[in-house]
C-alpha positions in Angstrom: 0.0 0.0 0.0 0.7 3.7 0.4 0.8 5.8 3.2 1.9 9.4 4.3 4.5 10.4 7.0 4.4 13.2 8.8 7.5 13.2 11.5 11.0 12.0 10.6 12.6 12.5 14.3 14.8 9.1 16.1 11.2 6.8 15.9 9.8 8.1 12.5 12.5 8.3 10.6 13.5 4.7 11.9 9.6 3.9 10.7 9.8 5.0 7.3 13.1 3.4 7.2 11.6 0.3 8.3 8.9 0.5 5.9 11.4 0.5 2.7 13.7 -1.8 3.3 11.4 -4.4 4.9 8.5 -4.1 2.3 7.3 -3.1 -1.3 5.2 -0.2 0.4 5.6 3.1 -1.1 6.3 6.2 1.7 5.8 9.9 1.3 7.2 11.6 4.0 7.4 15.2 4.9 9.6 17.1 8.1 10.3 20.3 8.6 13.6 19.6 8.5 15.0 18.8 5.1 17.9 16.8 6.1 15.1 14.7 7.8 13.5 14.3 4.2 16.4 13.2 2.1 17.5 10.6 5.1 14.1 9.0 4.1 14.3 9.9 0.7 17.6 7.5 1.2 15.8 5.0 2.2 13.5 4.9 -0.5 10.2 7.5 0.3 9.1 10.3 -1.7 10.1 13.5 -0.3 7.2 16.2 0.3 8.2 20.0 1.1 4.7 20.5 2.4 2.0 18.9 4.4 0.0 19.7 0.9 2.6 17.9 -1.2 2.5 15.4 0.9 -1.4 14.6 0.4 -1.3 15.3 -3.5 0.9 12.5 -3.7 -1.0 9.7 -2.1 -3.8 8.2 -4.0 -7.5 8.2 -3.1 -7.9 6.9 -0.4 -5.0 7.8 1.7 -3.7 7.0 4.7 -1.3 9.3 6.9 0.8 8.8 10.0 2.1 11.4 11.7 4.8 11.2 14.7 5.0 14.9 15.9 4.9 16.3 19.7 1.7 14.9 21.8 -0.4 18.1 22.3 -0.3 21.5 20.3 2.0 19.9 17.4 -0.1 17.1 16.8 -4.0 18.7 16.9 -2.5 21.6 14.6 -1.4 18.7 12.4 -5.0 16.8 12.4 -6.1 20.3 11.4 -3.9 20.6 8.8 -4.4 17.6 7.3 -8.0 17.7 7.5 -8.0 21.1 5.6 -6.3 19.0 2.4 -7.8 15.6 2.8 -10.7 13.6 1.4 -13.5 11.8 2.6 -12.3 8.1 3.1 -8.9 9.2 3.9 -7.5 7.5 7.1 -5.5 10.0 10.2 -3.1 7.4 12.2 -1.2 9.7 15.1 1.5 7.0 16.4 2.4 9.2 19.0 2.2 9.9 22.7 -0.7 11.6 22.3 -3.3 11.5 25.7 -6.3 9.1 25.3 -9.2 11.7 25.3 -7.4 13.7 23.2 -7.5 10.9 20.5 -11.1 10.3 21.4 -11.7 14.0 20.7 -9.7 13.8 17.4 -11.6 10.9 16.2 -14.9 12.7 16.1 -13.2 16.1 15.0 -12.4 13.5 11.9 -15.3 12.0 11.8 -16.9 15.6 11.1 -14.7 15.3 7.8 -15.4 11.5 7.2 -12.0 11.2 7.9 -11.6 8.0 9.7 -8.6 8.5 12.9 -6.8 5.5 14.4 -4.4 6.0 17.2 -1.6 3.9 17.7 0.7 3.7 21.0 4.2 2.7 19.8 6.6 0.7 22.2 10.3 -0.2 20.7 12.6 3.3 20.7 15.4 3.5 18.6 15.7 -0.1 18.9 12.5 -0.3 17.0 14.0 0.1 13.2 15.8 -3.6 14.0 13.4 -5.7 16.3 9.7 -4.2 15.0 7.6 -2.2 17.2 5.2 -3.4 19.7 2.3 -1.6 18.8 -1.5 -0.9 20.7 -4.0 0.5 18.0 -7.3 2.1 18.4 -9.6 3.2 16.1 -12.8 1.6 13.7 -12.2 -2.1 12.8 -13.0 -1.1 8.7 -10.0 1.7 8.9 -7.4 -0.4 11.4 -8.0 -3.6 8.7 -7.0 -1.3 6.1 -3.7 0.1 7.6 -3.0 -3.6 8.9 -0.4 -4.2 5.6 2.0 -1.5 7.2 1.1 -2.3 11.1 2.8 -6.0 9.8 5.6 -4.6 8.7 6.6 -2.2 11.4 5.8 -5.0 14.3 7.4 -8.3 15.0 4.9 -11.2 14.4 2.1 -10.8 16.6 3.4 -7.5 17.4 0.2 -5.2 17.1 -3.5 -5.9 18.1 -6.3 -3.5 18.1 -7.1 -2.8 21.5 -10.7 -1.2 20.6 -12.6 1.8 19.7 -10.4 5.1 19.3 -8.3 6.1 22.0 -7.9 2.9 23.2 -4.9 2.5 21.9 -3.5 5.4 23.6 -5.3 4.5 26.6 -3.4 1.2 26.5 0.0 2.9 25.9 -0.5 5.0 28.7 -0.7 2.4 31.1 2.5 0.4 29.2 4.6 3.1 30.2 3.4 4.0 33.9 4.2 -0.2 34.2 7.6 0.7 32.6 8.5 3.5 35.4 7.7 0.9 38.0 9.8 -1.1 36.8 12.7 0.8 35.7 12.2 1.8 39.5 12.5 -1.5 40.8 15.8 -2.1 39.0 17.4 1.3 40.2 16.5 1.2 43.6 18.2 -2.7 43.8 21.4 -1.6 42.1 21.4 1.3 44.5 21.5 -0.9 47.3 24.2 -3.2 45.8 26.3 -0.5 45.0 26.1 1.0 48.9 26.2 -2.7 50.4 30.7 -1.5 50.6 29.5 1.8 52.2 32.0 2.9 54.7 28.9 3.6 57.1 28.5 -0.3 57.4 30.6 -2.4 60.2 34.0 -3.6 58.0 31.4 -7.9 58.7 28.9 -6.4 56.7 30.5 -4.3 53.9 30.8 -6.4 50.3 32.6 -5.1 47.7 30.5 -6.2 44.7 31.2 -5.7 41.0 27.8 -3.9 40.1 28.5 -4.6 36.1 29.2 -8.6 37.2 25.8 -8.9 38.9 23.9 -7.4 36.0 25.3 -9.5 33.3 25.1 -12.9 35.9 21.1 -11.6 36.2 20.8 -11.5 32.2 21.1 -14.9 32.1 18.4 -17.1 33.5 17.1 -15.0 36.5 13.6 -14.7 36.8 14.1 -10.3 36.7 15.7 -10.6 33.5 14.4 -8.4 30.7 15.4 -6.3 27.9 16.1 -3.3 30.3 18.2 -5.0 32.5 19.6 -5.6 29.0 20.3 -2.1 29.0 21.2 -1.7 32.6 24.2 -3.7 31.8 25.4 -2.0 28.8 25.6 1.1 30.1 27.6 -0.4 33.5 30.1 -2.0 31.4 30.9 1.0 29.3 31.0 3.1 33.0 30.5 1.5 35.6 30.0 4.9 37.9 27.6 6.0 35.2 29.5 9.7 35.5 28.3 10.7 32.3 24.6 11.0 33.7 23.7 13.2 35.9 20.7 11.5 37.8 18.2 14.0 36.4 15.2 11.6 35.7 12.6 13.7 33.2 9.1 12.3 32.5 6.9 11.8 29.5 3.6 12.8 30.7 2.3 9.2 30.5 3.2 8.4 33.7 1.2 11.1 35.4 -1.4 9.9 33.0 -1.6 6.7 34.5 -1.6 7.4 38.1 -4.8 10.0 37.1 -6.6 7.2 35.7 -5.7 5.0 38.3 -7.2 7.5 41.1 -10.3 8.0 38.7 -11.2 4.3 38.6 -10.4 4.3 42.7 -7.6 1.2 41.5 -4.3 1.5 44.2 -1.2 1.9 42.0 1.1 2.3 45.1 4.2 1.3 42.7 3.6 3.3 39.7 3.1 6.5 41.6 6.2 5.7 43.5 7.7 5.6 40.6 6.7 8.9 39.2 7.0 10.9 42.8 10.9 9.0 42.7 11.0 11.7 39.0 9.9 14.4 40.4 12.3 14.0 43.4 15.1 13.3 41.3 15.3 17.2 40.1 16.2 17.9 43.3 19.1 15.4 44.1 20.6 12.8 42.2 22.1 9.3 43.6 23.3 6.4 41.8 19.4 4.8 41.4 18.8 7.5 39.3 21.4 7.1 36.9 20.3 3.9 36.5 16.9 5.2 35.4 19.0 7.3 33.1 21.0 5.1 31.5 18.0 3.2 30.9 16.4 6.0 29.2 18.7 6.2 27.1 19.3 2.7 26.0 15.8 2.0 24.7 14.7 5.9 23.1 17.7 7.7 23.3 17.0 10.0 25.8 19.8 12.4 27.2 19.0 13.8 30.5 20.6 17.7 31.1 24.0 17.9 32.8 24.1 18.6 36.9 23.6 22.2 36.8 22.0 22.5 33.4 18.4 22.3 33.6 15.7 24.5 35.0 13.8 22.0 36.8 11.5 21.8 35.1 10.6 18.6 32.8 10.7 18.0 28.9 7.4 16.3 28.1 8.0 15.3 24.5 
């Protein structure tokens, strides 16, 4: 098939990228930047300067994804692309977008008879190699149709669609308030490995443990292993002080998302809000647990926290 992408950054670029070289399925993509549109133009896609290019070169009835900024970015470019689309023509926003805001997208679209399907999309960087876990909501006629590119971007059995729209979001946003818990988990036990040779301790109960050691013996056959801990290890081999990060832990928005829903449906999510209190208080001091939670970050979407000293304290929802 055809489709539209609006949104080359470290995931949609990887998509498009995906796309090509795994499939017969033609691309037209369009970035602001332009060095964004010839990497994918690289790869194979049609480069579009415009958001209006873009649509004149898909055929009736099209199909666009876009993989911009949850919020402002992505309503103005629903809007944008409902001012140049046709009825029939299919919205997918693959983003972080929140779950009502999908909901209210859909019948924005639906206004048009512009079918909307959102997608949340697991996998980072890592993504353009292993396929991308993907939760889809949206109508079951406009998901069916988009379901050629869905199999190529996931591994087998890697998408299924949740339900009606913003389900998929809805799902997503619970996927990541489960992935700062655990993420949490992880940091906090490292934390405590790393201090078990504190000079606090009695010289009986100090151990001098190789923290890079442990996490590759875990990797293989423990019941906690996982692709983070994957990750975790990585980034201890290459340093195992993890100087280069600086503890500063930023958040997404989904997590907050989660813990709203979960104190909407009266459900106790003691460990997920935890989780996202242990973000907040990270902008405020740093130890060893967070860097963890950094290096982490980085590993699966190539997230780079600010230097000590280089940040407002505020976070980068994105």
């Amino acid at each position: 098939m055809q489709i539209g992408f609006v949104g080359l950054g470290r995931m949609g670029g990887n998509m498009v990228h995906r796309i090509r070289r795994d499939s017969d399925h033609e691309v037209v993509a369009f970035d602001f930047s332009s060095d964004a549109v010839k990497a994918a133009e690289g790869h194979g896609a049609v480069g579009a300067s415009s958001l209006a290019e873009l649509v004149g070169k898909l055929q009736a009835p099209r199909a666009v994804w876009i993989m911009v900024p949850a919020g402002k970015p992505t309503q103005d470019t629903v809007e944008a692309l409902l001012g140049e689309m046709d009825p029939g023509d299919i919205i997918i926003d693959g983003g972080n977008s929140k779950w009502t805001e999908s909901v209210a997208r859909h019948g924005q679209c639906a206004q048009r008879q512009v079918s909307f399907v959102d997608v949340g999309t697991s996998g980072g960087i890592w993504g353009l190699e292993v396929g991308y876990c993907m939760m889809v909501g949206g109508d079951s006629e406009a998901v069916d149709r988009i379901a050629p590119v869905l199999d190529v971007l996931a591994p087998p059995d890697g998408w299924a669609r949740m339900g009606e729209s913003g389900s998929g979001h809805f799902v997503k946003m619970v996927h990541n308030g489960i992935e700062y818990g655990l993420m949490q988990a992880y940091a906090e036990g490292f934390d405590i490995l790393k201090n078990a040779g504190s000079k606090d301790l009695p010289e009986s109960e100090r151990f001098d443990l190789d923290i890079p050691d442990i996490a590759e013996v875990w990797r293989r056959g423990s019941v906690i292993s996982s692709w983070l801990l994957d990750l975790t290890a990585a980034a201890l081999a290459q340093d195992p002080a993890l100087a280069a990060y600086s503890g500063f832990i930023q958040d997404s928005g989904e997590g907050r998302w989660t813990v709203q829903a979960a104190i909407e449906e009266a459900v106790p999510a003691d460990v997920l809000t935890a989780a996202l209190y242990a973000r907040f208080r990270s902008r405020a001091e740093h130890t060893f647990a967070e860097k963890i939670l950094s290096a982490m970050r980085k590993g699966f979407g190539g997230h780079v926290e600010p230097k000590v000293g280089h940040h407002d304290g505020e976070a980068t929802r994105n």
